[in-house]
C-alpha positions as CSV (number, residue, x, y, z in Angstrom):
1,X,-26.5,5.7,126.6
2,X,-27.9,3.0,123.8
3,X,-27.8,4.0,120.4
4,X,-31.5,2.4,120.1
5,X,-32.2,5.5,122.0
6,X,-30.9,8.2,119.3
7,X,-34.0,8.4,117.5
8,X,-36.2,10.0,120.2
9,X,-33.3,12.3,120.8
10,X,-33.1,13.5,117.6
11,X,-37.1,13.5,117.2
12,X,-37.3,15.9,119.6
13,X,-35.9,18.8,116.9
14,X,-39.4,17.8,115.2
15,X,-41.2,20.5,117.2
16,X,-44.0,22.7,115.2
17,X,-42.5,26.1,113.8
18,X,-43.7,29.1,114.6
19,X,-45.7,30.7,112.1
20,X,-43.0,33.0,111.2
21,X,-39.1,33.4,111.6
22,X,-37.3,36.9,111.4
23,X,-33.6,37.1,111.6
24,X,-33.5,40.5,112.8
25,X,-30.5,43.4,111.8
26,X,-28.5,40.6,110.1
27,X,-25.8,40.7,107.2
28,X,-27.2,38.6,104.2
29,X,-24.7,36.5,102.1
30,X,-27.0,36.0,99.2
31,X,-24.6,34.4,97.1
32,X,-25.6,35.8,94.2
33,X,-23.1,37.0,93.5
34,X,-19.9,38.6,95.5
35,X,-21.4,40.8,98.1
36,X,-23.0,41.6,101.8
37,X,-26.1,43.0,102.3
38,X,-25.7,44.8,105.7
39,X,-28.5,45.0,108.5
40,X,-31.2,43.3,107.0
41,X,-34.7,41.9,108.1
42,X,-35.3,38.2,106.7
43,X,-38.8,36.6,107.2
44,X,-39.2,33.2,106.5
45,X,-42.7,31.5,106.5
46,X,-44.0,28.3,105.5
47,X,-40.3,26.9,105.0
48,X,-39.4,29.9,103.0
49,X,-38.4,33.3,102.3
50,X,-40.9,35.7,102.2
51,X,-39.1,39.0,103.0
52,X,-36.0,40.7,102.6
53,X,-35.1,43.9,103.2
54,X,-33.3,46.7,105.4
55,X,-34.5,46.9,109.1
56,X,-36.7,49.3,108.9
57,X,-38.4,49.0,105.9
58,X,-39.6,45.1,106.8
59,X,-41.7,44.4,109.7
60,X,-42.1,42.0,112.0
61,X,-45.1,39.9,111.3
62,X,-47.1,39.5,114.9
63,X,-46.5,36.3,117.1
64,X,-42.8,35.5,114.8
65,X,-40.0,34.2,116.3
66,X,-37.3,36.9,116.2
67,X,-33.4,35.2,115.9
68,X,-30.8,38.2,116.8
69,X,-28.7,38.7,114.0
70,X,-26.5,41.7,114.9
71,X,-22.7,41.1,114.2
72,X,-23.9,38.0,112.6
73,X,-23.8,36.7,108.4
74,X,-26.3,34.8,107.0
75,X,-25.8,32.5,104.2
76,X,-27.2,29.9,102.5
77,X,-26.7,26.0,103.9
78,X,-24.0,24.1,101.9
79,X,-24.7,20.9,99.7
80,X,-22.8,18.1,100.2
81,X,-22.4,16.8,96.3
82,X,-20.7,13.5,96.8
83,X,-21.8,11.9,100.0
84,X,-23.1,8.4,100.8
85,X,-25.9,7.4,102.7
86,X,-26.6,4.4,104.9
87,X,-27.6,1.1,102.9
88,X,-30.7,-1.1,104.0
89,X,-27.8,-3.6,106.7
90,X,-27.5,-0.2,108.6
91,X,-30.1,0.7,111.1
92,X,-32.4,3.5,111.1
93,X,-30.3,5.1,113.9
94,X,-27.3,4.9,111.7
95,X,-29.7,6.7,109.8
96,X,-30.5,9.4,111.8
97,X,-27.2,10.2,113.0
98,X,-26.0,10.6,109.6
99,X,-28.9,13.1,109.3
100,X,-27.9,14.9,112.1
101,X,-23.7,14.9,111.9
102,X,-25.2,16.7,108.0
103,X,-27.4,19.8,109.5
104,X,-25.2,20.2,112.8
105,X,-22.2,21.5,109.9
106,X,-24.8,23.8,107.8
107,X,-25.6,21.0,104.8
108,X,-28.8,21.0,104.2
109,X,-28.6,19.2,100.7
110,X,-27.0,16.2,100.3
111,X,-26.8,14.8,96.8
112,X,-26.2,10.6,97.6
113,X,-23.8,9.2,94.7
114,X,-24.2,5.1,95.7
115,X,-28.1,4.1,95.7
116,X,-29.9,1.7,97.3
117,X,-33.7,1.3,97.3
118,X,-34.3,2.9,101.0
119,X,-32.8,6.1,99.9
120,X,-35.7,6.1,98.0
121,X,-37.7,6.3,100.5
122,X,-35.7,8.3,103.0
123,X,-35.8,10.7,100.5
124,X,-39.7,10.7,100.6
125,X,-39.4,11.0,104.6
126,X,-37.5,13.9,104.6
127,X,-39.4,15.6,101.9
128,X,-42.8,14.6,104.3
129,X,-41.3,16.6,107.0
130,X,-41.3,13.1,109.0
131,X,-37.9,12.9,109.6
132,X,-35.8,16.1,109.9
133,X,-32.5,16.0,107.6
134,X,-31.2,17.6,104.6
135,X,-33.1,17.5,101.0
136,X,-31.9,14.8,99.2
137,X,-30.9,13.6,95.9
138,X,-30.3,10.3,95.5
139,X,-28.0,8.2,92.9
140,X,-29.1,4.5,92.0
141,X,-26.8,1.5,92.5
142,X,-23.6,1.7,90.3
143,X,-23.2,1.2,86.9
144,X,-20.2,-1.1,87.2
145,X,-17.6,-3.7,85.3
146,X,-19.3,-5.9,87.3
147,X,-23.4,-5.0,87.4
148,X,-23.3,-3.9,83.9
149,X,-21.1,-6.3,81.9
150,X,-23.1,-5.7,78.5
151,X,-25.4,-3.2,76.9
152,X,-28.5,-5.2,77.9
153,X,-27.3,-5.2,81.4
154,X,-26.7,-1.2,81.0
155,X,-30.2,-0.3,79.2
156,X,-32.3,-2.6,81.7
157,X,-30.3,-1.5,84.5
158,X,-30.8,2.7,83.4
159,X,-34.3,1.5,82.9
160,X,-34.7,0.4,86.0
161,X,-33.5,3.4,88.0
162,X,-35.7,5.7,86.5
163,X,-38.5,3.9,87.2
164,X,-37.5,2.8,90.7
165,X,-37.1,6.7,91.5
166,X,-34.0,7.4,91.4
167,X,-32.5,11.4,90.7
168,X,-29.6,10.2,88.3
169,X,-27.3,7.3,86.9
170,X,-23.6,6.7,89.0
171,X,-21.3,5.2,86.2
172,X,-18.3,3.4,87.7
173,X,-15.0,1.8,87.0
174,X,-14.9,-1.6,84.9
175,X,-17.7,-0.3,82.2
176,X,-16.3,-0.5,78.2
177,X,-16.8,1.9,76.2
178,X,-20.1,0.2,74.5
179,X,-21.4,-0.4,77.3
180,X,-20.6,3.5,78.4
181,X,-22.5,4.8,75.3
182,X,-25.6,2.5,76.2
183,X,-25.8,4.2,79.3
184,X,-25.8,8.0,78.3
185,X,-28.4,6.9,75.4
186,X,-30.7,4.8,77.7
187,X,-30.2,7.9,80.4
188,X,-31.6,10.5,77.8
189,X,-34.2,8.2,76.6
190,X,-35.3,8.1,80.1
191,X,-34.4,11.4,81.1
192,X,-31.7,10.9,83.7
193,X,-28.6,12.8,84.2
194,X,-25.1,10.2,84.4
195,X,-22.1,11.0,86.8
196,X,-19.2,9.9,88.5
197,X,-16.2,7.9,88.0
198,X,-14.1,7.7,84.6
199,X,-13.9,4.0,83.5
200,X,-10.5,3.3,82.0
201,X,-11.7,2.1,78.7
202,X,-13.9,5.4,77.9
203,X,-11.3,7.9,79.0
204,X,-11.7,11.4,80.2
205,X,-12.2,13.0,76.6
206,X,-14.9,10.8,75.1
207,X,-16.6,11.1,78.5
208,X,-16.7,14.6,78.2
209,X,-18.0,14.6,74.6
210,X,-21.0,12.1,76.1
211,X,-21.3,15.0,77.9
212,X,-21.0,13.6,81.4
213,X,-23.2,15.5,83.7
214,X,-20.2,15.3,86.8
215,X,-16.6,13.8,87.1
216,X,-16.3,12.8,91.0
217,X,-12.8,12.9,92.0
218,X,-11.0,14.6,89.3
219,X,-10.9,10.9,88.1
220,X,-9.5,11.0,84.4
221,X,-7.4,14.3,84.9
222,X,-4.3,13.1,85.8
223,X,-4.2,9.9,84.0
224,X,-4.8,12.4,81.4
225,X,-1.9,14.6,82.0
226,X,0.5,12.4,82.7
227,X,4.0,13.8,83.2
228,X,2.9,16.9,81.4
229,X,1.3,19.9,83.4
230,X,1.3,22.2,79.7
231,X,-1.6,19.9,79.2
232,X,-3.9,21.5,82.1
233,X,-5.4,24.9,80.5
234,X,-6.4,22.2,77.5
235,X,-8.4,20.0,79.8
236,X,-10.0,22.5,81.9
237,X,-10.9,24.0,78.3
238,X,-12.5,21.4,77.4
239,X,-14.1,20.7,80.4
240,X,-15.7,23.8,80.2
241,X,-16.8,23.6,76.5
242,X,-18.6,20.3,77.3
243,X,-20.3,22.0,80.4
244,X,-19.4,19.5,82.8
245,X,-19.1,20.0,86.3
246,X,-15.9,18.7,88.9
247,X,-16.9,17.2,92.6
248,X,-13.3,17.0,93.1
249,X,-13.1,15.5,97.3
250,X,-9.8,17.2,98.1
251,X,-9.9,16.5,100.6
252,X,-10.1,12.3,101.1
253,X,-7.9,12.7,98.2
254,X,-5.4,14.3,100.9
255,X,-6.4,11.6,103.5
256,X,-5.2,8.7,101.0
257,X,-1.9,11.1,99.9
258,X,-0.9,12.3,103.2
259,X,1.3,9.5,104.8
260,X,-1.0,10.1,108.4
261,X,-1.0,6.5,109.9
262,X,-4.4,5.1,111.0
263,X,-4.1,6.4,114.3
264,X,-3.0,10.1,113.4
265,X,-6.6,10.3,111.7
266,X,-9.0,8.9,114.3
267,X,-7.5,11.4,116.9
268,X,-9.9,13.7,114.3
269,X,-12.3,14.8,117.5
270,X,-15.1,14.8,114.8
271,X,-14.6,10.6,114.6
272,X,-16.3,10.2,117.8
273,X,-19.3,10.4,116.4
274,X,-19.2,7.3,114.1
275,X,-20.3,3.6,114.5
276,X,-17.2,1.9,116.0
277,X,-17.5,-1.3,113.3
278,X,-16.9,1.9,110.6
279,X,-14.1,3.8,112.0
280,X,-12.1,-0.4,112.9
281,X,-13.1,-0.9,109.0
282,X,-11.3,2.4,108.2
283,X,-8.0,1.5,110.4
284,X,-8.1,-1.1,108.2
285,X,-8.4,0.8,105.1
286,X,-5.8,2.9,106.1
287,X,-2.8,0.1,107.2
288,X,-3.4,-1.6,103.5
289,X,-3.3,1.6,102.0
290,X,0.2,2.3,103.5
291,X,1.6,-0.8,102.9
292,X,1.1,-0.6,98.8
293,X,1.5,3.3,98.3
294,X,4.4,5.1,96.3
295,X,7.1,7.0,98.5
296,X,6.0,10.1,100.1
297,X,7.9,12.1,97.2
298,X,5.3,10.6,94.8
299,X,2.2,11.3,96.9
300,X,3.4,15.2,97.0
301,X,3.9,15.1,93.5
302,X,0.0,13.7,93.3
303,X,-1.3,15.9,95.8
304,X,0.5,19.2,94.0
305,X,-0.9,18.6,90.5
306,X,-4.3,18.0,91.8
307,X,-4.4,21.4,93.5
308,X,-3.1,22.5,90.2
309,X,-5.3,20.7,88.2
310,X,-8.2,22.2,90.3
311,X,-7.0,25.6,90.1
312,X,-6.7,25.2,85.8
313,X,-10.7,24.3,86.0
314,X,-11.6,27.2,87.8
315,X,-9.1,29.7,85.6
316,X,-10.8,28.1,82.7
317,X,-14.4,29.0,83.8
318,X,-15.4,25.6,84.4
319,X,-18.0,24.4,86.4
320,X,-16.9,23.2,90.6
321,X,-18.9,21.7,93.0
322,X,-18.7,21.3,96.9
323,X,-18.2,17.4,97.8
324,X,-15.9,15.1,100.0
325,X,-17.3,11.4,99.6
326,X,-18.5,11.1,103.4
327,X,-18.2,8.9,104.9
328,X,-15.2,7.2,103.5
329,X,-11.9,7.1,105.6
330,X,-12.3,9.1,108.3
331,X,-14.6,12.0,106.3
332,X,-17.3,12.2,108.8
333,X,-20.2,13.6,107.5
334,X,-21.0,17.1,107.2
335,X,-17.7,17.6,109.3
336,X,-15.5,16.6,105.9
337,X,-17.6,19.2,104.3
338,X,-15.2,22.1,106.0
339,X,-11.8,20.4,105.7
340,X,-12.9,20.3,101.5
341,X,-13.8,23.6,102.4
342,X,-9.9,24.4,103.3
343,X,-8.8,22.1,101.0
344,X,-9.7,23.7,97.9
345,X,-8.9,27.2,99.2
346,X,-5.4,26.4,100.1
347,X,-5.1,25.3,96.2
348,X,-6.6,28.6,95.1
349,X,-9.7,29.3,95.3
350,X,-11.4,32.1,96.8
351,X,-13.5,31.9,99.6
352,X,-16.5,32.9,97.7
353,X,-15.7,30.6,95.1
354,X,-15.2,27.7,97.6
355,X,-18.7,28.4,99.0
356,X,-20.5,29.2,95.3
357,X,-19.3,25.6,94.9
358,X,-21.6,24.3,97.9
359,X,-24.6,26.9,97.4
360,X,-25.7,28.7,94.1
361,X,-23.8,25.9,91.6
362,X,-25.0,23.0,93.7
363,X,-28.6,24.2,92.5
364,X,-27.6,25.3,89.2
365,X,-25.9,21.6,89.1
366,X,-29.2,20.1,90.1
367,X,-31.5,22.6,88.6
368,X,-33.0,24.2,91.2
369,X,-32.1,27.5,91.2
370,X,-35.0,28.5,92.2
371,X,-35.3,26.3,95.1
372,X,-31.9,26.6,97.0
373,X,-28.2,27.8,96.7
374,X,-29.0,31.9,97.6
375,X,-30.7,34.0,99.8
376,X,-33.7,35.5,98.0
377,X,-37.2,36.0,98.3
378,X,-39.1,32.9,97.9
379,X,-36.1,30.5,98.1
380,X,-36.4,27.3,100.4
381,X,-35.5,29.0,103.7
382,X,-31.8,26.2,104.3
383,X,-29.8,28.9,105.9
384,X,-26.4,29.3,108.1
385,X,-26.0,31.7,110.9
386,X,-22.8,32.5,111.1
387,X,-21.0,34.0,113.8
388,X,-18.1,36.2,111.3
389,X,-17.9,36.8,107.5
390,X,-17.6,33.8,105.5
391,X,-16.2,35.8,102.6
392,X,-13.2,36.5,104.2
393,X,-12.1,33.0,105.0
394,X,-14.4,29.8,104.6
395,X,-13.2,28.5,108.3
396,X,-16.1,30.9,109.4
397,X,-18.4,29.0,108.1
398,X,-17.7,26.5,111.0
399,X,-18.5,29.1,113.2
400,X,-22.3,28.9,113.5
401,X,-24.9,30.3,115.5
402,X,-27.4,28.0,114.2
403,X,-28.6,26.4,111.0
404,X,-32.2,26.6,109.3
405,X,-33.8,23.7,107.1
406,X,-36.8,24.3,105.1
407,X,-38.0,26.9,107.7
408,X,-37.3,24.9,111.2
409,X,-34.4,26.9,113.5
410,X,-31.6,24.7,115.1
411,X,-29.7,26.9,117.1
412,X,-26.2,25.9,117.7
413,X,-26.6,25.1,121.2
414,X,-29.3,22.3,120.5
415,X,-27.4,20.9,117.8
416,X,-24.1,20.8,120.0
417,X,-26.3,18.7,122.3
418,X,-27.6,16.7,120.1
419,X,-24.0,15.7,118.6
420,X,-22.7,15.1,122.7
421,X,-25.8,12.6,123.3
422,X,-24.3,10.8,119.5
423,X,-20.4,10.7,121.2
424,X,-21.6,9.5,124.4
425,X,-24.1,7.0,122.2
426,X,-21.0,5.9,120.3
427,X,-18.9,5.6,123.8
428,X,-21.5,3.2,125.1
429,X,-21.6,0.9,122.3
């Protein structure tokens, strides 16, 4: 199969909706807070939710599509918080496919955190309802040593962004610390939230007083501690108290830590599904990586007091978010989303507050509570179906049924279609 031919494929989950959608007898997640709402009726029309109640108080409106949901949880779909979309050299299929590999693993937000001007206007698509993918929130091109090398540069640049449409500023490594403070005063003038990276010269705590709107990575924390772990509970402390919030990517983080050669990783069976010039680009990646790390003691030791480090945010009270950098060294989009999943539970966390991480703070994050993150009455109808309770461990939330996006039902067995016609699209290439 030619990979000119995946956008027809996945054009064909463009079908009209029904007027209505009922998940019928299901158990609602609503993620506001800890709890299950057993054997509910859940109407969605017009791409949200009009109804919610227990069967037999909420009817089913005539000519509706009715979605069994017996034995069955329904949650909200995740947001992917750190992800990366394809840049204008990539083709629309690349496009697409990216799209897809999202909603086929329940995200049906993506917040993009490196910008270029057609995620502008992919934005605008899927918004349009012309092409089918999640909601998007795009970053503009990095604010960078390199693209920003004075405050001029950094005020035009943040200038710029706004105007070009962009959701918020990416800071990056390289920026001094005047050229730092031009940006968060050119961003409130202009009314954009800044995130990402920690530049060396600025330094976790003055980024935090700036008041940072996100730290990708847990960059700054453990240049921060040091050799000292005493020093957590007064980082996460302040983290708090400046109201930032952590996308911390676990899980890459384990991917560059964990010693696995090249060739351990692309046995992943979720690589399949990526452009073969990517994944050789990764092997790459991965064979310098191993040839200039520390000693596998030293990569423990890393690994360990990030888990711990992640752990002393969320005993603090401070603010997490779901996020995993796909696609960047074998994180394959919407896939990486459920081994961050694991890896922040296996440092702590409980599975409700792994998945608040990917729902309800995602839109508090983005301020749009009102439009996503739980399962209420007039909320955008981006939904899992979910085949066990993801409150007892998040690896149910891989176990799907189907997946809603602003109203439009992808049952599992399309979407596992659709993904086989990508692998076998990837094989021919």
């Amino acid at each position: 199969m030619k990979l000119k031919l995946l956008a027809p494929l996945l054009g064909l989950l463009l079908t009209a909706p029904p007027p209505a959608v009922v998940f019928v007898n299901v158990n609602v997640v609503p993620m506001d807070r800890e709890r299950i709402l057993e054997n509910q009726m859940v109407v969605i029309r017009d791409g949200r939710i009009a109804e919610l109640g227990p069967a037999g108080k909420v009817k089913v409106p005539a000519g509706a599509q009715q979605i069994d949901g017996r034995g069955k949880y329904l949650m909200p779909g995740l947001a992917e918080m750190h992800g990366h979309l394809p840049g204008p050299n990539q083709s629309p299929e690349v496009a697409d496919s990216f799209l897809l590999l999202f909603l086929a693993n329940g995200v049906t937000t993506v917040r993009g955190m490196f910008g270029f001007p057609n995620h502008v206007k992919l934005r605008e698509q899927v918004a349009r309802g012309e092409i089918l993918g999640p909601t998007l929130y795009v970053a503009g091109p990095a604010l960078s040593g390199q693209s920003a090398q004075n405050v001029e540069d950094a005020r035009r640049m943040a200038r710029e962004q706004k105007a070009a449409g962009y959701d918020l500023l990416k800071v990056h490594e390289g920026l001094s610390r005047e050229v730092y403070d031009a940006i968060v005063t050119t961003a409130a003038e202009v009314g954009l939230p800044f995130g990402g990276h920690i530049p060396n010269a600025v330094g976790l705590p003055h980024a935090l007083k700036m008041k940072q709107s996100s730290v990708e990575h847990l960059d700054g924390y453990l240049e921060e501690l040091g050799e000292d772990e005493r020093k957590i509970p007064q980082l996460a402390a302040l983290t708090r108290e400046a109201g930032a919030w952590n996308a911390p990517t676990m899980a890459l983080w384990q991917n560059f830590f964990s010693g696995e050669s090249a060739e351990a990783l692309r046995r992943r069976p979720e690589v399949k599904y990526m452009p073969a010039q990517m994944v050789g680009q990764w092997e790459q990646q991965r064979a310098n990586q191993l040839q200039n790390q520390p000693g596998p003691e030293e990569l423990r030791r890393m690994l360990a007091l990030r888990d711990k480090m992640l752990k002393g945010l969320r005993d603090a009270g401070a603010r997490l978010l779901l996020a995993s950098d796909a696609p960047q060294l074998f994180s394959v989009p919407g896939f990486s989303l459920h081994r961050e999943m694991q890896a922040m539970a296996r440092a702590g966390l409980t599975p409700y507050e792994v998945i608040e991480a990917g729902t309800r703070n995602a839109a508090a994050y983005l301020k749009a509570s009102d439009q996503f993150g739980t399962v209420e009455v007039g909320r955008r109808a981006d939904l899992i179906l979910l085949d066990d309770n993801p409150l007892k461990d998040v690896a149910n939330v891989a176990r799907r049924a189907g997946v809603m996006v602003r109203g439009r039902w992808l049952p599992e067995s399309e979407l596992r279609q659709k993904l086989d016609q990508l692998a076998a699209a990837r094989g021919a290439q």
